[in-house]
C-alpha positions in Angstrom: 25.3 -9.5 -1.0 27.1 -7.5 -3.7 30.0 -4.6 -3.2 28.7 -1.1 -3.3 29.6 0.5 -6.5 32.0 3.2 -6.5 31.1 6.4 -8.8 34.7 9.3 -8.5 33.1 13.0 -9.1 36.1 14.7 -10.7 36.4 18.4 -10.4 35.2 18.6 -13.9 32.1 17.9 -12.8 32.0 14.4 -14.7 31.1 11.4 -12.6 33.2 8.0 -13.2 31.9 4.8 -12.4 34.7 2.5 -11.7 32.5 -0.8 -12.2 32.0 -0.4 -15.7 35.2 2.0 -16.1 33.1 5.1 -17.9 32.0 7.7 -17.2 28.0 8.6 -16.5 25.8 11.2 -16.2 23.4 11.7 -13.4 20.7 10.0 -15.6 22.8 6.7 -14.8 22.9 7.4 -12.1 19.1 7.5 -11.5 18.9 4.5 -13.5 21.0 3.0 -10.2 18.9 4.6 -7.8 15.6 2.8 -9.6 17.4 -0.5 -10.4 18.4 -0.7 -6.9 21.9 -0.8 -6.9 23.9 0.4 -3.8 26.7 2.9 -4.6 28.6 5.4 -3.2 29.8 8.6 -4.7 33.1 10.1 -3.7 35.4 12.7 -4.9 38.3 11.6 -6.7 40.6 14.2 -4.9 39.5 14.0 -1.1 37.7 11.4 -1.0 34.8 12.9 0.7 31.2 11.2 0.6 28.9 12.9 -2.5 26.3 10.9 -2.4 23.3 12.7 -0.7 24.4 15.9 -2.7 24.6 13.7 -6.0 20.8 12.2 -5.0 20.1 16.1 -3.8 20.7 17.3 -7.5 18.7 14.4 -8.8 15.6 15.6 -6.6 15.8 18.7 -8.2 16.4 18.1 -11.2 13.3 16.2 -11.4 11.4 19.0 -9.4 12.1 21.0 -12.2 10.9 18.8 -14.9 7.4 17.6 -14.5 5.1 17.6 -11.8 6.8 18.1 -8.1 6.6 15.8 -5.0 7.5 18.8 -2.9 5.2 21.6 -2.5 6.7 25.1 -1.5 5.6 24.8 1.7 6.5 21.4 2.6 10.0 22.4 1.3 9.6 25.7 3.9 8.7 23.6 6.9 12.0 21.4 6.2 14.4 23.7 6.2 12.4 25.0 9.4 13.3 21.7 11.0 17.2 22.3 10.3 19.2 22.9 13.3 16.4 21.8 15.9 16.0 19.3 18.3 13.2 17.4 16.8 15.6 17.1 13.4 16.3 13.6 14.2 12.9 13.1 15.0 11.8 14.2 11.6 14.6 12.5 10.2 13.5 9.1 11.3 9.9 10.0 10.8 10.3 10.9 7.0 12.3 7.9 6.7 9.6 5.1 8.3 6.9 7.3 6.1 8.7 6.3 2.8 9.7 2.5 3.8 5.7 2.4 4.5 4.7 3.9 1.3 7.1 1.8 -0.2 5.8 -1.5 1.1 2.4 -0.3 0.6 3.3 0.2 -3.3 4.6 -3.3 -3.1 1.7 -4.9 -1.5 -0.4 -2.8 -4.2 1.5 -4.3 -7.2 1.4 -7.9 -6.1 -2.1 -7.4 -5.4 -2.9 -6.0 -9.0 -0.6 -9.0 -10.8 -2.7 -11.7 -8.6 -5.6 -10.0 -10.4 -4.7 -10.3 -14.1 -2.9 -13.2 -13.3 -6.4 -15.1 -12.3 -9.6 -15.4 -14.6 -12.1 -12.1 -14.4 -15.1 -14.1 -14.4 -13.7 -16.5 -11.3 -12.5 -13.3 -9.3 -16.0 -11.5 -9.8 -17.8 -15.0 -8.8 -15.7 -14.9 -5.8 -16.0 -11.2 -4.7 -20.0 -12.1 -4.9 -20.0 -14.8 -3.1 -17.9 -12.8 -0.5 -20.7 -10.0 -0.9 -23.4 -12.3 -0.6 -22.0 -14.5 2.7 -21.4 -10.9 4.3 -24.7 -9.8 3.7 -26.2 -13.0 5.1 -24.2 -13.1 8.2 -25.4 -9.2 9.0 -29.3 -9.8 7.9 -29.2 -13.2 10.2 -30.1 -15.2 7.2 -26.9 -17.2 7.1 -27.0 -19.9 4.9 -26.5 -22.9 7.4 -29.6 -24.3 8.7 -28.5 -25.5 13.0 -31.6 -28.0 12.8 -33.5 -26.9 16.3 -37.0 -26.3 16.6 -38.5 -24.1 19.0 -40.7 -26.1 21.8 -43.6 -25.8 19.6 -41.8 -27.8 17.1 -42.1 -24.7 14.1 -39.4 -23.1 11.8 -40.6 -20.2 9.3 -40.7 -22.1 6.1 -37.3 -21.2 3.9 -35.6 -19.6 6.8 -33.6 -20.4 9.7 -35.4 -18.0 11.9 -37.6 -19.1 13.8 -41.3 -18.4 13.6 -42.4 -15.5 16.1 -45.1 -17.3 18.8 -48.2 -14.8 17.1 -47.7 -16.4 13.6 -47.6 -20.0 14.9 -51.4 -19.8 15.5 -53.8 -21.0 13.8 -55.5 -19.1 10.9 -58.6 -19.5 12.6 -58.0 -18.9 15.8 -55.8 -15.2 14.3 -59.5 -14.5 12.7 -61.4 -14.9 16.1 -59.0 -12.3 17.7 -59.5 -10.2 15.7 -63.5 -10.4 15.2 
C-alpha cells in the first residue's frame, strides 16, 4: 500500500504537494480525489489537518459550477443535524449510502463493459431464450417432456399436459351426449 501524499497549505493560500515538489491548485487536487490517491492536507505552519476543509471548498466549488448534488433543503436538514445526538448516526448513515452507491456504479460499469465486450446478436439470442424458458415455466408448458401417461394411457398431442378426462372420449360417444 502506498504513503499518503502530503499537500502544505501555506498562508498564501497556495497548496504545495511535497511528492512532486510543486505547487497545485485545487483542480489537482480533484484530479487526486478522482484518481484515487490518498493524501493529506496540512498547514505548513501548525500543522493542523485541512483536508475536509480543502474537499469542503471543492464541494462547493463544484456546486457553483454546473448542476448541484445538494438541493437547498437537503443542505438545510444538514446543518439541522449539527450538534445532535443522531449526528453520528447520520454520519455513518451518509457514509454507507455513498460506499453503496459507489459499488452499485461499479457493478453498473462492469455490467455495461461485459455487454459491448460480447457479440449483440449472441446477447439478444440469450436474453430470448431467457424470456422464452421464463415464460414456459409460468404457462406450464416447459419444454421437458417427464414421459408418464395418465392411467388411460393419453398425453394431449404436442404438449406435456395431460389431456383432461372429457376430451379423452371418443368423438362419437362426445356427439351422443350431446344429442
Amino acid at each position: 500500500m502506498s504513503e499518503t501524499r502530503l499537500i502544505k497549505k501555506y498562508p498564501n493560500r497556495r497548496l504545495y504537494d511535497t511528492a512532486i515538489s510543486s505547487y497545485i491548485t485545487l483542480a489537482d487536487v480533484k484530479r487526486l480525489v478522482l484518481d484515487g490517491v490518498d493524501f493529506q492536507v496540512v498547514d505548513a505552519k501548525t500543522r493542523a489537518d485541512l483536508t475536509r476543509t480543502i474537499l469542503l471548498q471543492i464541494i462547493s466549488e463544484e456546486e457553483e459550477g454546473g448542476e448541484p448534488i445538494f438541493s437547498s433543503e437537503l443542505l438545510a436538514q444538514i446543518i439541522r443535524a449539527y450538534g445532535g445526538n443522531m449526528q453520528n448516526m447520520l454520519t455513518s448513515y451518509l457514509e454507507k449510502s455513498m460506499e453503496l452507491w459507489s459499488e452499485q456504479q461499479r457493478v453498473f460499469r462492469e455490467r455495461t463493459r461485459h455487454f459491448m465486450d460480447t457479440n449483440p446478436m449472441q446477447m439478444l439470442t440469450q436474453i430470448a431464450e431467457r424470456n422464452l424458458s421464463m415464460w414456459q415455466a409460468m404457462s406450464g408448458l416447459g419444454g421437458e417432456k417427464n414421459g408418464e401417461e395418465d392411467e388411460q394411457g393419453g398425453k394431449d398431442a404436442g404438449s406435456d399436459r395431460e389431456t383432461p378426462p372429457e376430451s379423452k372420449r371418443s368423438k362419437g360417444e362426445s356427439r351422443r351426449r350431446r344429442g
